[in-house]
C-alpha positions in Angstrom: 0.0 0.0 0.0 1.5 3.4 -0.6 2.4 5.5 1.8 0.2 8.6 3.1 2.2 11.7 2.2 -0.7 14.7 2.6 -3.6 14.5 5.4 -6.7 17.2 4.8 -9.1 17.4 7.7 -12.1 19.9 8.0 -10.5 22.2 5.4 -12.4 25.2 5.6 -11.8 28.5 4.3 -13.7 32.0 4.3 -12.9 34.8 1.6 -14.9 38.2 3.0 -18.4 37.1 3.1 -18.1 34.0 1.5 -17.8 30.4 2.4 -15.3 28.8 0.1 -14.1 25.4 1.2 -16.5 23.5 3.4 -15.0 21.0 5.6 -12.7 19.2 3.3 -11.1 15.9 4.1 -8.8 13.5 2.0 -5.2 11.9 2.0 -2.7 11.7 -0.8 -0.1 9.1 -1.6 3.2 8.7 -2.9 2.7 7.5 -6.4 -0.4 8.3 -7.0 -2.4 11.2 -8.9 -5.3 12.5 -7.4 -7.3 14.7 -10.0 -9.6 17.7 -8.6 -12.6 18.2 -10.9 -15.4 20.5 -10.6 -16.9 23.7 -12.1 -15.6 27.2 -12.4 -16.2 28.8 -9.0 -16.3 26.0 -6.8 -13.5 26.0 -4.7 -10.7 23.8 -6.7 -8.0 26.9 -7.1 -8.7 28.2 -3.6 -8.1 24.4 -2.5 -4.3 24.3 -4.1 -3.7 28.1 -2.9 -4.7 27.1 1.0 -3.0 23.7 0.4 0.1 26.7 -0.3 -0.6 28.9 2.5 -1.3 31.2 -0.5 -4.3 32.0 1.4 -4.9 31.6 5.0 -7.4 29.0 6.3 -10.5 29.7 8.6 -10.3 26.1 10.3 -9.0 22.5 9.5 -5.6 20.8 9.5 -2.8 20.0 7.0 -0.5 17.6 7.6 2.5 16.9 5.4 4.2 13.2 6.5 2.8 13.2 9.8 3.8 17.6 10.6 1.0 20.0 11.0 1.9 22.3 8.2 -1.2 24.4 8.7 0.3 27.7 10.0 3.5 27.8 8.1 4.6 30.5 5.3 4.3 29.3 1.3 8.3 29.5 1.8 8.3 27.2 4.7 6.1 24.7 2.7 8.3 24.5 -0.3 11.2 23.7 2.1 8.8 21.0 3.8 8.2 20.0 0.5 5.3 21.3 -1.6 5.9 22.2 -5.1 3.1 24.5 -6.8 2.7 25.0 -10.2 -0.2 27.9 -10.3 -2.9 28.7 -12.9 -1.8 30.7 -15.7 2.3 29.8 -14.6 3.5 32.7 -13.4 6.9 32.5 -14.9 9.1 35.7 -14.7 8.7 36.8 -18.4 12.2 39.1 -18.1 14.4 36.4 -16.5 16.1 33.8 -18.5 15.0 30.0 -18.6 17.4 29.1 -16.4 16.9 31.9 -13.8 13.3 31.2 -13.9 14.6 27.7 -12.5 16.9 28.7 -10.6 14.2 30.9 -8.2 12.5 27.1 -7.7 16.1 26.8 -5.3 14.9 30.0 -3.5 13.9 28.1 -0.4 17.8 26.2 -0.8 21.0 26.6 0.4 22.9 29.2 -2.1 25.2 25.9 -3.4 22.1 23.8 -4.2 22.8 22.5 -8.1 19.1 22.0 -10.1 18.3 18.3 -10.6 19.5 17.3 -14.1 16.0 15.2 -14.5 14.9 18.7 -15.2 16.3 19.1 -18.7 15.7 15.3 -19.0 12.2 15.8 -18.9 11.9 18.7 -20.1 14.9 19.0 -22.9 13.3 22.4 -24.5 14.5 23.7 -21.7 17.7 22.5 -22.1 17.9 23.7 -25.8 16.5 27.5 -24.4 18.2 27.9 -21.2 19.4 31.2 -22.1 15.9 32.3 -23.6 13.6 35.0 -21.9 11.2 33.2 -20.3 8.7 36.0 -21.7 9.6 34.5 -25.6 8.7 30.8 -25.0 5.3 29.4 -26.4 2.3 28.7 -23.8 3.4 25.3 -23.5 6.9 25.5 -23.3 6.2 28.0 -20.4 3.9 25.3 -18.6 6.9 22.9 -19.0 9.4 25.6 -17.3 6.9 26.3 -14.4 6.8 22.8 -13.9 10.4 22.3 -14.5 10.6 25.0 -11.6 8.2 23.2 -9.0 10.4 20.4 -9.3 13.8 22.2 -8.3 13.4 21.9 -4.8 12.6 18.3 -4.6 8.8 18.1 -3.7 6.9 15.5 -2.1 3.6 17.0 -2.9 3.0 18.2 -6.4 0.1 20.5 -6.8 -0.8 21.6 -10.3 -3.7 23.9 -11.4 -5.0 23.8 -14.8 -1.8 22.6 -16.3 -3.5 22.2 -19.7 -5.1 25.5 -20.2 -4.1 27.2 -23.9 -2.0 24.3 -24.5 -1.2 22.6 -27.6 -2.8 18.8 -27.5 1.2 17.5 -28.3 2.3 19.7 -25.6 -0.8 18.4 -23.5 0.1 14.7 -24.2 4.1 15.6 -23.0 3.2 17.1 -19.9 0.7 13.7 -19.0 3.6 11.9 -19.7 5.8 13.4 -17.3 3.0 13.5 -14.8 2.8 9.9 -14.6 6.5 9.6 -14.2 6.5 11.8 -11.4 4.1 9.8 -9.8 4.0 6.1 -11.4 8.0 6.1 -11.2 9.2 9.1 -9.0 7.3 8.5 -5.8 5.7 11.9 -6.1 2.1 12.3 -4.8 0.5 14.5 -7.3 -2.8 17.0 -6.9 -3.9 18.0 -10.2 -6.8 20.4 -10.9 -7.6 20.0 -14.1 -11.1 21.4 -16.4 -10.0 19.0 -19.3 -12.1 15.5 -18.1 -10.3 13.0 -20.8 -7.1 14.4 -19.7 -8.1 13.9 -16.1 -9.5 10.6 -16.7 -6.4 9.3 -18.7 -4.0 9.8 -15.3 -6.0 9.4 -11.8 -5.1 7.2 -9.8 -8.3 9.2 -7.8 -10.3 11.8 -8.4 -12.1 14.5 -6.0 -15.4 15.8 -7.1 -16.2 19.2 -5.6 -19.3 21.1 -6.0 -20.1 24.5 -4.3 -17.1 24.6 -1.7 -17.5 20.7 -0.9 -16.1 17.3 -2.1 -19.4 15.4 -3.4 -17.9 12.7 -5.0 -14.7 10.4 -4.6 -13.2 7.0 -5.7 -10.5 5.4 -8.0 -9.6 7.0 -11.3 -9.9 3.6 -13.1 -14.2 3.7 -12.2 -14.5 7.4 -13.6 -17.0 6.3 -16.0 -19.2 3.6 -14.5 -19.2 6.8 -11.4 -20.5 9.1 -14.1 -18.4 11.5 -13.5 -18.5 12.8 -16.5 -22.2 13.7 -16.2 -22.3 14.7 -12.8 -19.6 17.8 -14.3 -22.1 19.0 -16.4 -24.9 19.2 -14.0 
């Protein structure tokens, strides 16, 4: 059985007057990918950003192999080993490729070399190391921000939207690596994603969340027979 690496309990989180995340609870494991699907507006980026410390939460518990995490800085997370690969990337457009990396090390001592799977993975990146990070295509700036989640050597992947104004070869790349991570790496990956097939085609589980709340769960390979599918377009 794999091991537990992230523990949600009673996840709940307010923005102003509103009620985002209602008393979430699940567990992620090393190896596997655990897919986040839902509707615009209910709660999946807000999920990822609390899961960050991106944005404080009202009550609940995060625990990252067996530490509370809950009340640590986004910083102090990376170091305990979170990677975060946000929606829309966030890369520094000015800075070359390899400084964009190179700020994934920001939580590392000053002497900390980047992992060479990096450029394995991602060999564009190799090939445009000295490229503004502002002149790369959509998905070859997905592939750096992942490329810079993975400098710090996380335990916990959480990607949001990692397909969004992607081309489908670039799409079927970044799956590939995805399932590395997890299938072969060890990684627990969180992975909000709009896209269903693409979903489908890599949970190991899935999370269905409606309207602040997880309304749905099981294994990735009973998706369909679950309708999942339908119950997104309700």
């Amino acid at each position: 059985m794999a091991d537990e690496v992230l523990k949600v309990e009673g996840l709940q989180q307010h923005y102003g007057g509103s009620h985002i995340l209602r008393g979430l609870d699940f567990t992620l494991k090393a190896g596997e990918v655990t897919v986040v699907l839902g509707r615009n507006g209910v709660g999946k980026t807000t999920l990822l950003k609390s899961l960050m410390g991106v944005v404080p939460v009202t009550s609940g518990r995060i625990e990252l192999g067996g530490v509370d995490v809950t009340k640590l800085k986004s910083h102090e997370r990376v170091r305990a080993g979170f990677g975060y690969v946000p929606q829309g990337r966030e890369i520094f457009g000015r800075l070359s490729v390899m400084e964009n990396l190179e700020m994934g090390l920001a939580s590392k001592p000053a002497s900390t070399p980047l992992p060479g799977e990096i450029f394995e993975l991602f060999p564009v990146l190799k090939q445009m190391q000295g490229r503004r990070g502002g002149d790369l295509s959509g998905g070859q700036q997905q592939q750096l921000a992942i490329g810079r989640a993975l400098a710090a050597g996380p335990k916990v992947l959480l990607l949001d939207e990692p397909t969004e104004g992607i081309q489908p070869n670039v799409i079927k790349d970044i799956g590939k690596v995805i399932k590395h991570l997890a299938h072969d790496k060890g990684l627990a990956v969180l992975l909000v994603e709009q896209f269903y097939d693409f979903a489908a085609e890599l949970a190991d589980q899935y999370l269905l969340m409606q309207r602040g709340e997880i309304v749905a769960r099981g294994r990735g390979a009973d998706m369909e027979l679950d309708g999942v599918r339908e119950k997104l377009a309700l």
